[in-house]
C-alpha atoms as an extended CHARMM CRD file, in Angstrom:
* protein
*
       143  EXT
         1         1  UNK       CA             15.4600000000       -6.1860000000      -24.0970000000  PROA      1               0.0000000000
         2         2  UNK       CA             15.7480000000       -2.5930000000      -23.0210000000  PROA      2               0.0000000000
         3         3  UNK       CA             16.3970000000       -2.0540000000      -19.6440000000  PROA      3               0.0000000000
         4         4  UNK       CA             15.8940000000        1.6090000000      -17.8960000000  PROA      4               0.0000000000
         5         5  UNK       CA             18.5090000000        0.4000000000      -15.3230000000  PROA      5               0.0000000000
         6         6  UNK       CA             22.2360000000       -0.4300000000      -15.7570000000  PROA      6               0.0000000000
         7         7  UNK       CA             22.9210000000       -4.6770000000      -15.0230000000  PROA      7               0.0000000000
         8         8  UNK       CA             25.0240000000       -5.8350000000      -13.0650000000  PROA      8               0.0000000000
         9         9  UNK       CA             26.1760000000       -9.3620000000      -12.3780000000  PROA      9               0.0000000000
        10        10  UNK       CA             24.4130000000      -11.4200000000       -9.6530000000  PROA      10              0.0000000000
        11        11  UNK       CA             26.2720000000      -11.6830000000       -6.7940000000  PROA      11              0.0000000000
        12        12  UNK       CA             26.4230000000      -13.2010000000       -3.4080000000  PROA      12              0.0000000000
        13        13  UNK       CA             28.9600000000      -10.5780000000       -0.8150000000  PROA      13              0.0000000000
        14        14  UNK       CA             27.4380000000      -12.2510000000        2.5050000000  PROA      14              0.0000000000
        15        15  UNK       CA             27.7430000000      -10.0660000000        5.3890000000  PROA      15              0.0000000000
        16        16  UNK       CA             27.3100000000      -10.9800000000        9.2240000000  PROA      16              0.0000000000
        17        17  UNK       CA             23.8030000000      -10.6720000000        9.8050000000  PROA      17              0.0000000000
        18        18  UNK       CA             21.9660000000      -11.1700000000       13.1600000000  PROA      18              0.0000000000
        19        19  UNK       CA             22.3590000000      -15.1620000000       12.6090000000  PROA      19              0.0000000000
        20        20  UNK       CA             23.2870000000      -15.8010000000        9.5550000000  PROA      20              0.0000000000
        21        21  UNK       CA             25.2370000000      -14.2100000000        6.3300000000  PROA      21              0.0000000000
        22        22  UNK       CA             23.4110000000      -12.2810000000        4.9550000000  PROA      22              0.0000000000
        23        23  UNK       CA             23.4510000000      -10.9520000000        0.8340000000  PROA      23              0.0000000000
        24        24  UNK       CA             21.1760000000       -8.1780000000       -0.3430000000  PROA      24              0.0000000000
        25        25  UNK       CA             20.5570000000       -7.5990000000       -3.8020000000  PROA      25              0.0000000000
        26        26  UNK       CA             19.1580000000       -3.7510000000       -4.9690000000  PROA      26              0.0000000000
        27        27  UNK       CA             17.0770000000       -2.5410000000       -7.0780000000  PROA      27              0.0000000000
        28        28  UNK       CA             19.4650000000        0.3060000000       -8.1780000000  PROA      28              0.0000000000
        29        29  UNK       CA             20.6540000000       -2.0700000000      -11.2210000000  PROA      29              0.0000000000
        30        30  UNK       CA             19.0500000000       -5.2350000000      -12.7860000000  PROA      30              0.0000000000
        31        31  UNK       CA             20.6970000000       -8.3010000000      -11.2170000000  PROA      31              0.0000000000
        32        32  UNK       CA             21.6760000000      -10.7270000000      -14.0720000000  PROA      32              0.0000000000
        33        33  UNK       CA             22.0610000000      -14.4040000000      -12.8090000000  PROA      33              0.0000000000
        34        34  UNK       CA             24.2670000000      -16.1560000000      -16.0400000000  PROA      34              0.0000000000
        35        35  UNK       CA             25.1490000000      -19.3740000000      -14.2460000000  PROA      35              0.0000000000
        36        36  UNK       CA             23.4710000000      -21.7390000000      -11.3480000000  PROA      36              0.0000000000
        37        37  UNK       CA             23.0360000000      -19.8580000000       -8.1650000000  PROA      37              0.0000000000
        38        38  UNK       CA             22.8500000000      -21.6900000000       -4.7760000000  PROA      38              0.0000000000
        39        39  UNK       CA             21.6260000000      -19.7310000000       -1.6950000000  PROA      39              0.0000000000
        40        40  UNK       CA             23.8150000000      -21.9280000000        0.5670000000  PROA      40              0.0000000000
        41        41  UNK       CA             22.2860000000      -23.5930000000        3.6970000000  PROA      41              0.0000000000
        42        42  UNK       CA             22.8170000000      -21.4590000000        6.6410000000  PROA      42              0.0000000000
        43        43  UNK       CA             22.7180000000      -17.9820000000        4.2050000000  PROA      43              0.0000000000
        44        44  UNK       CA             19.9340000000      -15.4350000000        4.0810000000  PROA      44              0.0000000000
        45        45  UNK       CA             19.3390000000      -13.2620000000        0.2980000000  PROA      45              0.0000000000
        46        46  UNK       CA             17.5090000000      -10.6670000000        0.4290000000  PROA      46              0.0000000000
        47        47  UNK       CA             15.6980000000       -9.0490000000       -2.6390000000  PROA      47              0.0000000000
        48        48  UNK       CA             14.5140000000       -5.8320000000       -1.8580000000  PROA      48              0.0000000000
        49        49  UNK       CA             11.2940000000       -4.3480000000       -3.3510000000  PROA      49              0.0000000000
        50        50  UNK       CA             11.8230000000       -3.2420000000       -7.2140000000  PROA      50              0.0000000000
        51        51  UNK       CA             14.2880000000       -5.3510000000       -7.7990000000  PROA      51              0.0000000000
        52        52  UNK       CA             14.5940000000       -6.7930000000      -11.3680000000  PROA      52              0.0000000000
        53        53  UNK       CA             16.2970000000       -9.8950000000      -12.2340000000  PROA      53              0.0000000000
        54        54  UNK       CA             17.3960000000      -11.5660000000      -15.2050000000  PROA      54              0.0000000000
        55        55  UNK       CA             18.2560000000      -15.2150000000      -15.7400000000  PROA      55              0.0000000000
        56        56  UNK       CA             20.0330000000      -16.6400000000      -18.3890000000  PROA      56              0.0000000000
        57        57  UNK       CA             18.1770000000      -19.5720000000      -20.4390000000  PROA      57              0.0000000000
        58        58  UNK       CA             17.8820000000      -22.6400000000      -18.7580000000  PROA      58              0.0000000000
        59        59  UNK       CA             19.6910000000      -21.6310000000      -15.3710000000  PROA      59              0.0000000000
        60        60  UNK       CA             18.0960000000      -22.3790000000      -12.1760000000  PROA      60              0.0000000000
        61        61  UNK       CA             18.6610000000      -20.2980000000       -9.0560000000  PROA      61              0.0000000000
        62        62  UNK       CA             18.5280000000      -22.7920000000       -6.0110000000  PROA      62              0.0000000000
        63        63  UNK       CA             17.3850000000      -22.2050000000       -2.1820000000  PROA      63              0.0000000000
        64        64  UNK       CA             19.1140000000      -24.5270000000        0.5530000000  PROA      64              0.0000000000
        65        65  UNK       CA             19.4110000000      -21.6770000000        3.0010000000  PROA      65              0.0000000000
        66        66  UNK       CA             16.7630000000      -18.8470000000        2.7500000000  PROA      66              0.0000000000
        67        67  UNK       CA             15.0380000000      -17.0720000000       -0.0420000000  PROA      67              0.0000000000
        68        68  UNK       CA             13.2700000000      -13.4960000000        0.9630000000  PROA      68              0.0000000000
        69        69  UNK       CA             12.0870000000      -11.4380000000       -1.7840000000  PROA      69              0.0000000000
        70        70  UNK       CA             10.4470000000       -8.5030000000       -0.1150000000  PROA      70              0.0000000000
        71        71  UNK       CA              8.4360000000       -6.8840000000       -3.4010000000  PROA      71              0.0000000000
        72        72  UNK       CA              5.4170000000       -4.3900000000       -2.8210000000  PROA      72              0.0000000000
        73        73  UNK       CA              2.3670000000       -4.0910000000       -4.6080000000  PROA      73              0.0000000000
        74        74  UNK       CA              3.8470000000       -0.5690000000       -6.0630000000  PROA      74              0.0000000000
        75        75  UNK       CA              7.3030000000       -2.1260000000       -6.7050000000  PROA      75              0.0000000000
        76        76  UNK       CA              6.9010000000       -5.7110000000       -7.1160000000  PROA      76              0.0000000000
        77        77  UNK       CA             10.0370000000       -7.9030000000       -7.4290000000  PROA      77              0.0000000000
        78        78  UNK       CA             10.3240000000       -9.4440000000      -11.3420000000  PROA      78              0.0000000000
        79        79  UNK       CA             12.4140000000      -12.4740000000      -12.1560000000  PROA      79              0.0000000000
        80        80  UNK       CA             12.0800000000      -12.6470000000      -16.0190000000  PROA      80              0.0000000000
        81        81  UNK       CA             14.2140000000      -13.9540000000      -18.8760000000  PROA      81              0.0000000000
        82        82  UNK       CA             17.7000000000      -12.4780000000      -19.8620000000  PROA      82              0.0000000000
        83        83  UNK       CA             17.0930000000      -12.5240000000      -23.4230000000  PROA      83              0.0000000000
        84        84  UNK       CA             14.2690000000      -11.4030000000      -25.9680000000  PROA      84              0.0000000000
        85        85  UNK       CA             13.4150000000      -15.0400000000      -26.4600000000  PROA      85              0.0000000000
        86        86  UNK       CA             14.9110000000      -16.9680000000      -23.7750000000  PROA      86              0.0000000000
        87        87  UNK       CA             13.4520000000      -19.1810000000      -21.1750000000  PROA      87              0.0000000000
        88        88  UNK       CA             14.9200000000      -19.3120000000      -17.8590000000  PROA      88              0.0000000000
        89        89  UNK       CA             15.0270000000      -22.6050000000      -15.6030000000  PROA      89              0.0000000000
        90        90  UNK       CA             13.5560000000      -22.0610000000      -12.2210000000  PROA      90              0.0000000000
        91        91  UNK       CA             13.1550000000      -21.5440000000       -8.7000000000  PROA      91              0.0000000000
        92        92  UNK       CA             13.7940000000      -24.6900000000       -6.7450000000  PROA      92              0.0000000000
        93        93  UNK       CA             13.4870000000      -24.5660000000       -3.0090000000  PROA      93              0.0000000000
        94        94  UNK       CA             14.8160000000      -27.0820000000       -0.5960000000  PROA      94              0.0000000000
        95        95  UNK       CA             14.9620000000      -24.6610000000        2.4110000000  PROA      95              0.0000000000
        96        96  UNK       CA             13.0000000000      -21.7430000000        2.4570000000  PROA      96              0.0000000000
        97        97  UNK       CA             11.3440000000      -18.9550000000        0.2620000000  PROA      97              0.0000000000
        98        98  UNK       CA              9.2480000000      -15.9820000000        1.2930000000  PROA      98              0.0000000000
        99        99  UNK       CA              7.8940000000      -14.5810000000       -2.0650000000  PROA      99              0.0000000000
       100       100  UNK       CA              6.4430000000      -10.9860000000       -1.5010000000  PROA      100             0.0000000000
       101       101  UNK       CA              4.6030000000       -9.3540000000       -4.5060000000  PROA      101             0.0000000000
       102       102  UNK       CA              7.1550000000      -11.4740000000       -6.8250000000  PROA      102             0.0000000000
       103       103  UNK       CA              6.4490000000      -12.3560000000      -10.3470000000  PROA      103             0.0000000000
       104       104  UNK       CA              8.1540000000      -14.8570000000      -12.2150000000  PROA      104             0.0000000000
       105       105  UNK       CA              7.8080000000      -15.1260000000      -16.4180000000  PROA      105             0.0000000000
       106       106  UNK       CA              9.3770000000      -16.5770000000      -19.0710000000  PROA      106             0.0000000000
       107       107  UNK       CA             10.7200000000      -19.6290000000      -16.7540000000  PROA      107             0.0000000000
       108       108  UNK       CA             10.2880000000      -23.3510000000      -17.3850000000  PROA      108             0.0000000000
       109       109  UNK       CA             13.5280000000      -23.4500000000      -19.6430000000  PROA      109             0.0000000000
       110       110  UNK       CA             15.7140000000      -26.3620000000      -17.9360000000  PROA      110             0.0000000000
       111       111  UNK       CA             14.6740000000      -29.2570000000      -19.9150000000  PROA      111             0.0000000000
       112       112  UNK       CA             16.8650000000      -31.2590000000      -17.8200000000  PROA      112             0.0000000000
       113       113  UNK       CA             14.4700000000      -31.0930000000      -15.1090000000  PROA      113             0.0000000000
       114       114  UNK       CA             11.2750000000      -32.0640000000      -17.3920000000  PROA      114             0.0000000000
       115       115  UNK       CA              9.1690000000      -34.5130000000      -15.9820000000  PROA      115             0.0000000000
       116       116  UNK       CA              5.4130000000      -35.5200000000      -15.9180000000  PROA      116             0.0000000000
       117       117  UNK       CA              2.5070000000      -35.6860000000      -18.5740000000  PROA      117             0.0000000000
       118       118  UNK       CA              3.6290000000      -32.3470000000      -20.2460000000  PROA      118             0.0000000000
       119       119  UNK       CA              6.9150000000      -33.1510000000      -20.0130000000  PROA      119             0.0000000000
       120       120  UNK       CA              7.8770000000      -29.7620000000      -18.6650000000  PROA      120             0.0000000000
       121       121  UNK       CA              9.8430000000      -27.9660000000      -15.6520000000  PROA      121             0.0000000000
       122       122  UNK       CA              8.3310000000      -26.5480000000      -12.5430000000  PROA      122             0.0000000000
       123       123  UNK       CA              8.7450000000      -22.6990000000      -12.7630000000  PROA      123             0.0000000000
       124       124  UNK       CA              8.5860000000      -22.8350000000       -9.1160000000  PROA      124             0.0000000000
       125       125  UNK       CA              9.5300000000      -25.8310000000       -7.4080000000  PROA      125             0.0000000000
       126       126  UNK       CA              9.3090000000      -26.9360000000       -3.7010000000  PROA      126             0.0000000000
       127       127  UNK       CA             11.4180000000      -30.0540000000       -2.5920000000  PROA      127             0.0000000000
       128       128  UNK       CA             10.5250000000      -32.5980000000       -0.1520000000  PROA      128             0.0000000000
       129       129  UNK       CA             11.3820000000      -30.5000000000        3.0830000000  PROA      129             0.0000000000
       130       130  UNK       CA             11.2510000000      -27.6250000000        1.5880000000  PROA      130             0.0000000000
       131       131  UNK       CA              8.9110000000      -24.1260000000        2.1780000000  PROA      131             0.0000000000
       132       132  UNK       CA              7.5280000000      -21.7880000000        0.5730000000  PROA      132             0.0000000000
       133       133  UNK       CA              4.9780000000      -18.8270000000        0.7790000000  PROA      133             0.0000000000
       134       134  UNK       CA              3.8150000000      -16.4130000000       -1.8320000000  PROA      134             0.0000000000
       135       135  UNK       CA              1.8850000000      -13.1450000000       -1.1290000000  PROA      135             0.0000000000
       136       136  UNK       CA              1.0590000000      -11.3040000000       -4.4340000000  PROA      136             0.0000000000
       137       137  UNK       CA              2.5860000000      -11.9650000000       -7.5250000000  PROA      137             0.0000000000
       138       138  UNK       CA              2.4560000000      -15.2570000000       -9.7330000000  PROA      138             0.0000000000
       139       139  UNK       CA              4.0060000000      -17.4390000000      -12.3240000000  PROA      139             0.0000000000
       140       140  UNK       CA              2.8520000000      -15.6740000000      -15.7450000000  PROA      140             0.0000000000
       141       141  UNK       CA              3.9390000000      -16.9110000000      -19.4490000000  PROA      141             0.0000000000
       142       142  UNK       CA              6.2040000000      -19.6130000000      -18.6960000000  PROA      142             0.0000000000
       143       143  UNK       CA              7.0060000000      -22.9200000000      -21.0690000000  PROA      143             0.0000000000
């Protein structure tokens, strides 16, 4: 796909933040996520509003620490697809996710982690002590 910003790799630089590291990602490039990405326990990313970010098919970004996407109803926060016809894995959460104004397409892709009647992945999935909230946003054209 075409992208009106230049991508750059996902990282995680954490900083000190006021109790925990702390890892921002900007919207000033699309983030591309190519491999499994662990928000550590104990570690705080922050996606600020705008932000777009691409996962490669399959790959799952996972939450242990905390998840806080801060997208506004002008600039909403997009995790999508890396390629044309790819299929990203998901979101799985076993600490804790604040979803603001976040949309998340073209998941479902990590038939590893298929299970039940249709035999498909949770786009968005919470584990057993696990949390999270969603305000705005939704889980649009996924497998």
């Amino acid at each position: 796909p075409v992208h009106p910003r230049p991508v750059r790799p996902a990282t995680l630089h954490w900083h000190r933040g006021p109790g925990a590291a702390l890892a921002v990602w900007k919207a000033d490039a699309i983030v591309s996520v190519q491999e499994r990405l662990v928000v550590p326990q104990g570690r705080v990313l922050v996606v600020l509003p705008g932000t777009h970010v691409v996962v490669a098919a399959g790959v799952n970004i996972e939450v242990e620490g905390l998840l806080v996407v801060l997208g506004t109803e002008d600039e909403p926060c997009v995790l999508s697809a890396a390629g044309e016809h790819d299929i990203w894995g998901g979101l799985r959460v076993s600490g804790s996710a604040r979803l603001l104004h976040t949309w998340m397409v073209e998941g479902g892709g990590d038939f590893a982690s298929a299970f039940g009647h249709s035999d498909s992945q949770a786009v968005l999935m919470v584990n057993l002590g696990g949390h999270a909230t969603m305000l705005g946003g939704g889980l649009v054209d996924n497998a």
